[in-house]
N, C-alpha and C positions, 0 to 999 in steps of 0.2 A: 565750245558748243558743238563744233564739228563731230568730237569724237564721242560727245553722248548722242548726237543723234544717229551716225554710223554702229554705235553700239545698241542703239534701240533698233535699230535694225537689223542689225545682226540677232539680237535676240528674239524678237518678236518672226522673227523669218525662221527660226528651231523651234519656233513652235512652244516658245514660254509666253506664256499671256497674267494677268493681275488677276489673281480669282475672284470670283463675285459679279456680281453688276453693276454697270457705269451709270446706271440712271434706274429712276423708281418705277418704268413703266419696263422693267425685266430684263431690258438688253446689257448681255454679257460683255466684258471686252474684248472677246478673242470672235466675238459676232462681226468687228468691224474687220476689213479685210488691211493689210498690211501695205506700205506703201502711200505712193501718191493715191492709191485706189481708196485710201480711209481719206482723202479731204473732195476727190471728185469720184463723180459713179454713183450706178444704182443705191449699192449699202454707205454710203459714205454716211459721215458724223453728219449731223446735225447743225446747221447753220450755226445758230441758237451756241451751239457746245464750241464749234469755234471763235466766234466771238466770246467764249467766257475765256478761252486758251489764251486767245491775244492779249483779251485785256489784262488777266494776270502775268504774262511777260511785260507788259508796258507798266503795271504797277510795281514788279520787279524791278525793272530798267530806271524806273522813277523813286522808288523809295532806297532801296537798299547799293545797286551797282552803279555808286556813285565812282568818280576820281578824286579820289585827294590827294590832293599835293604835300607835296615831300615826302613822300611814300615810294 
């Protein structure tokens, strides 16, 4: 997980961003600014939009990256 987020970093800091818009009221994704500055600050996401982040990591963590044993 370390190195997808260091590589999301890496790229999103060169200046590669997702084309389109992140939501229906027009905002682009390269609108949020890069860094800790996308979850605090002026332009930062959306409460709302981090609470959807979290909860689909936590239904990740709960449905699918399970431990099984003997593996």
């Amino acid at each position: 997980i370390c190195q997808l987020a260091f590589l999301g970093q890496v790229v999103t800091r060169g200046g590669i961003h997702l084309p389109g818009d992140i939501d229906y009221s027009g905002d682009s994704f390269d609108s949020f600014p890069n860094g800790i500055a996308a979850i605090i600050g002026p332009d930062s996401i959306p409460t709302a939009g981090l609470v959807q982040i979290i909860a689909f990591i936590g239904w990740l963590e709960c449905a699918f990256m399970r431990d099984v044993s003997g593996t």
